[in-house]
C-alpha positions as CSV (number, residue, x, y, z in Angstrom):
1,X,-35.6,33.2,-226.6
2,X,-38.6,31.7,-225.8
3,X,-38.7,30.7,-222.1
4,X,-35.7,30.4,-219.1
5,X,-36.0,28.0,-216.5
6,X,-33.7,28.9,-213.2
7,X,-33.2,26.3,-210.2
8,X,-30.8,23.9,-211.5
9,X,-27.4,23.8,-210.1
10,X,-25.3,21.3,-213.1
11,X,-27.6,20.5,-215.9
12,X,-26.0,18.4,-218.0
13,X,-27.9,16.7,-220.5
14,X,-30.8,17.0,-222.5
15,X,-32.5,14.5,-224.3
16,X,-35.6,14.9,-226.8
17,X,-38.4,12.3,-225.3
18,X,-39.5,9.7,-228.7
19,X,-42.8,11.9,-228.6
20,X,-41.0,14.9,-229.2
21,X,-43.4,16.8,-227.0
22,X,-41.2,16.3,-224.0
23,X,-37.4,17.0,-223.3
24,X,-35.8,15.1,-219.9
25,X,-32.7,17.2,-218.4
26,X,-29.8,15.7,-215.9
27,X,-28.6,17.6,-213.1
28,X,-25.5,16.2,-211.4
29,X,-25.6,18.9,-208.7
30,X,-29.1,18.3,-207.6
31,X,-29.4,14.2,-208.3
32,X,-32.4,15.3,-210.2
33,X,-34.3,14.4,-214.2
34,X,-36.4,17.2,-215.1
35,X,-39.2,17.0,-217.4
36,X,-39.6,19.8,-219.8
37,X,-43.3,20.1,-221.8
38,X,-42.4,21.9,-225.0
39,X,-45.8,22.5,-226.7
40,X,-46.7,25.1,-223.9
41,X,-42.5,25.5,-222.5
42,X,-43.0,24.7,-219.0
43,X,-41.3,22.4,-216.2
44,X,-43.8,19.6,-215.4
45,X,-42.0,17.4,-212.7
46,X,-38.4,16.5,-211.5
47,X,-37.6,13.2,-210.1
48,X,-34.3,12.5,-207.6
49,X,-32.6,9.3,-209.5
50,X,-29.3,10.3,-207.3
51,X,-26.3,12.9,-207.2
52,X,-23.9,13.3,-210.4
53,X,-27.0,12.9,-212.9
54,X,-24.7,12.8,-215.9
55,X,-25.5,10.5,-219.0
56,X,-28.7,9.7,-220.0
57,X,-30.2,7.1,-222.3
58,X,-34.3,6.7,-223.9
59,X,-35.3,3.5,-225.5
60,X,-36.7,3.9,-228.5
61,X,-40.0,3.1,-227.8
62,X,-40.0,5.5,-224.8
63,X,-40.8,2.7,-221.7
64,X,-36.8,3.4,-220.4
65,X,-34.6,5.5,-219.3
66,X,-31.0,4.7,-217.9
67,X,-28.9,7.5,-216.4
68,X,-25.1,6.9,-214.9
69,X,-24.4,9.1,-211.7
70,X,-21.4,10.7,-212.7
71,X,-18.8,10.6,-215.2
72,X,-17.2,7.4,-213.7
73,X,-20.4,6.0,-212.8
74,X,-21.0,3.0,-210.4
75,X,-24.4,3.1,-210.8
76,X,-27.4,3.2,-213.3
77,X,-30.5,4.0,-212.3
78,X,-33.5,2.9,-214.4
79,X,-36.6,5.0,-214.9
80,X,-40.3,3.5,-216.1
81,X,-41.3,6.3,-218.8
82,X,-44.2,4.9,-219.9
83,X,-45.7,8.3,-219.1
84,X,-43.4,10.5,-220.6
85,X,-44.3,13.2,-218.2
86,X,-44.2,11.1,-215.2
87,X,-41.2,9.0,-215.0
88,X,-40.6,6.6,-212.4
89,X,-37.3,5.4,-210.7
90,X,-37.7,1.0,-210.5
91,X,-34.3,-0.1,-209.9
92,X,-30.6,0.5,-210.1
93,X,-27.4,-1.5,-210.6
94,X,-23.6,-1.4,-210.7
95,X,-22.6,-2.5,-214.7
96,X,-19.6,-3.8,-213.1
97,X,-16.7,-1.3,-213.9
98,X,-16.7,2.7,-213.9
99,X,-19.3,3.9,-216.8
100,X,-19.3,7.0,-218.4
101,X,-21.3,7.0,-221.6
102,X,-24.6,5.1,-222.6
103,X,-27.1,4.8,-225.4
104,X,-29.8,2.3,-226.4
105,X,-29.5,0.8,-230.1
106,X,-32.7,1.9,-231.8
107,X,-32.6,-1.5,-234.2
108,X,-32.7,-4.3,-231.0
109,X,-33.1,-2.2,-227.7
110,X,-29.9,-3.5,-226.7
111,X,-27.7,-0.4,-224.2
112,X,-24.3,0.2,-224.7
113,X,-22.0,1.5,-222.4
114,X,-18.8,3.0,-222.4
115,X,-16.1,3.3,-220.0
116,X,-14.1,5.1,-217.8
117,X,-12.0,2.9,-216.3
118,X,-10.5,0.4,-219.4
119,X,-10.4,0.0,-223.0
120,X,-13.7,-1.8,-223.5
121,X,-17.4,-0.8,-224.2
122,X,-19.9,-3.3,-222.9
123,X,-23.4,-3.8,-224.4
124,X,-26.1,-4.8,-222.0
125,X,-29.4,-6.5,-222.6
126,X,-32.4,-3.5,-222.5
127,X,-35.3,-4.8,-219.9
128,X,-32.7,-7.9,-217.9
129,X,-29.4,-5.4,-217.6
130,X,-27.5,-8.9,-218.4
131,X,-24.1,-8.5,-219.8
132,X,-24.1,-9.7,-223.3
133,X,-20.7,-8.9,-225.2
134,X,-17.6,-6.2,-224.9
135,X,-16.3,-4.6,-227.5
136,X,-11.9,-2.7,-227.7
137,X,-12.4,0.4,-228.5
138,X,-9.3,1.9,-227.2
139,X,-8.2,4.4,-223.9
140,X,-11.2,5.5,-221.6
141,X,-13.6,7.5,-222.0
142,X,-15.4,6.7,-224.7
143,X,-18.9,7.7,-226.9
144,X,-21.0,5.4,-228.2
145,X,-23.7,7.0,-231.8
146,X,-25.3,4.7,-233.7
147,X,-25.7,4.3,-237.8
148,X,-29.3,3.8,-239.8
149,X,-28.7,-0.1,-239.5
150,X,-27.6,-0.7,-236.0
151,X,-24.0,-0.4,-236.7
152,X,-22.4,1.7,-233.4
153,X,-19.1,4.3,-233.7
154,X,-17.6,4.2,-230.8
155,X,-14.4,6.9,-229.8
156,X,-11.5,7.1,-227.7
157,X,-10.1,10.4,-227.9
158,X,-6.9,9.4,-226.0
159,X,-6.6,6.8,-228.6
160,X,-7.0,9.3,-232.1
161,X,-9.7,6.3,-232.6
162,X,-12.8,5.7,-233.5
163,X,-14.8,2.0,-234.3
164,X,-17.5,0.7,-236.1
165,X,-18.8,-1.9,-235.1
166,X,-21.4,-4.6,-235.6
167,X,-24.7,-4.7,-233.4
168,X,-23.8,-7.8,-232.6
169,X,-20.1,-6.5,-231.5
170,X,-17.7,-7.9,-234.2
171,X,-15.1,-4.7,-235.4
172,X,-16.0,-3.8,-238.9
173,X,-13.4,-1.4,-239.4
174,X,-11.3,1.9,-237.5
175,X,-10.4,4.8,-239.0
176,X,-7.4,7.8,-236.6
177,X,-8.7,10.6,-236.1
178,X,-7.6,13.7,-234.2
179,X,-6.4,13.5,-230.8
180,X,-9.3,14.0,-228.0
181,X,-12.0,13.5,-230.1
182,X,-14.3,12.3,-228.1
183,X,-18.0,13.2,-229.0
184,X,-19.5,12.1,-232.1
185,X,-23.1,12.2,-233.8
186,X,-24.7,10.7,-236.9
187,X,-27.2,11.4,-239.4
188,X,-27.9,9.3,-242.7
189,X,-24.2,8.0,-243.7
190,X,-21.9,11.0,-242.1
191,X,-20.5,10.7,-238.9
192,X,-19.3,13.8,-237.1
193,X,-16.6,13.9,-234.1
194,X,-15.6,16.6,-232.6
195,X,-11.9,17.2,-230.8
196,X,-12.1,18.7,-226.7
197,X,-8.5,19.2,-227.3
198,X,-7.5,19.9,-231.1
199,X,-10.8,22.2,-231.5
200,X,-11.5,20.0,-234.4
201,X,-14.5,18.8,-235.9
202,X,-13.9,16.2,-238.5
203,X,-16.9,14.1,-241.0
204,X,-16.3,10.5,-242.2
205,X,-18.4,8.6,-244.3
206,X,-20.3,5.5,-243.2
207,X,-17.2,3.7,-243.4
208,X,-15.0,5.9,-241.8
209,X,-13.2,7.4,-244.5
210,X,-12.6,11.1,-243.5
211,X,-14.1,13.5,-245.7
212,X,-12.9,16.7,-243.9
213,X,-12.0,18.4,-240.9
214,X,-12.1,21.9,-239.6
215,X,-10.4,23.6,-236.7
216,X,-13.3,26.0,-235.0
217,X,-12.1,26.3,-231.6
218,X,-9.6,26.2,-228.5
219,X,-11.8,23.1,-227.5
220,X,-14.9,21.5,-229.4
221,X,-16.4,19.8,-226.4
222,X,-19.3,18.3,-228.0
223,X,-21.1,18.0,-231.6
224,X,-24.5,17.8,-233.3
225,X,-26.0,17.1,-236.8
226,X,-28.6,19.1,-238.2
227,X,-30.5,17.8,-241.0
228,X,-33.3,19.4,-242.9
């Protein structure tokens, strides 16, 4: 253990900052991002975006952040990070439908969003918030990862389904996978989903040919690739 910070009331997420010198926490109970310095581990500021906190979102060049308020969100709020330690709210906006997940495409800064609401994942241009194209996916909610190229999976675990899709939105192929699977990370060509209700964590390949899966748990809420 290296350091424990107390104060929150519902963190949620946490996100490594591009620099990897900063971490940014959601709390939904306090409406709060926190910034966390890790070369000497200590809180540096907290800024109130709004309560429910929940999903959060970095560009890849580290000048945005979106967060949704809640889990059926009818709001993001976007942050100027410019200065990583000092993040500034400069606007908000309802995307039009309840929102749940959200993640910028690190090949054309492009957000996509999933839902909570209907079967459709929108994708949103980066610095206008313009609506550019939907994509099926399958029942609400879904999670939205991304491959090397641009390529996005995107899950519904109350479908058994997950998609790959273009960048540009066009289906590529889908593969069933275990019931509630709803998470899912990727790293080099695996893709890794993991079952809140199965307690399954299953690996495809880049094309979404299952190479395994495992039972591990009761409920496998969320997954993670570690690569070394």
């Amino acid at each position: 253990m290296v350091r424990v910070f107390r104060g929150f009331r519902a963190p949620h997420l946490a996100a490594f900052f591009p620099d990897g010198k900063h971490v940014y926490l959601t709390d939904d109970g306090t409406g709060k991002l926190t910034v966390i310095e890790l070369t000497r581990p200590s809180i540096v500021t907290s800024v109130t975006v709004g309560l429910g906190a929940h999903h959060l979102a970095l560009s890849p060049d580290g000048n945005r952040a979106w967060i949704a308020l809640g889990e059926h969100a009818r709001s993001i709020v976007v942050l100027d990070t410019a200065n990583a330690a000092h993040p500034r709210v400069i606007g908000r906006f309802d995307p039009g439908f309840a929102a749940h997940d959200l993640a910028f495409n690190a090949v054309d800064g492009r957000v996509w969003v999933t839902s909570d609401s209907d079967d459709s994942v929108r994708v949103f241009a980066g610095t206008t918030h313009r609506l550019l194209f939907s994509v099926p996916v399958g029942p609400p909610p879904q999670h939205v990862a991304f491959g090397a190229r641009g390529e996005a999976y995107l899950t519904s675990g109350y479908g058994s389904r997950i998609v790959a899709a273009s960048r540009f939105g066009s289906v590529l192929r889908t593969a069933t996978v275990p019931y509630g699977s709803f998470n899912v990370a990727t790293a080099g060509g695996l893709v890794v989903i993991s079952s809140l209700l199965r307690g399954t964590v299953t690996e495809l390949n880049a094309q979404l040919r299952i190479v395994g899966t495992m039972k591990v748990a009761p409920a496998a809420r969320d997954v993670a690739i570690s690569t070394w």
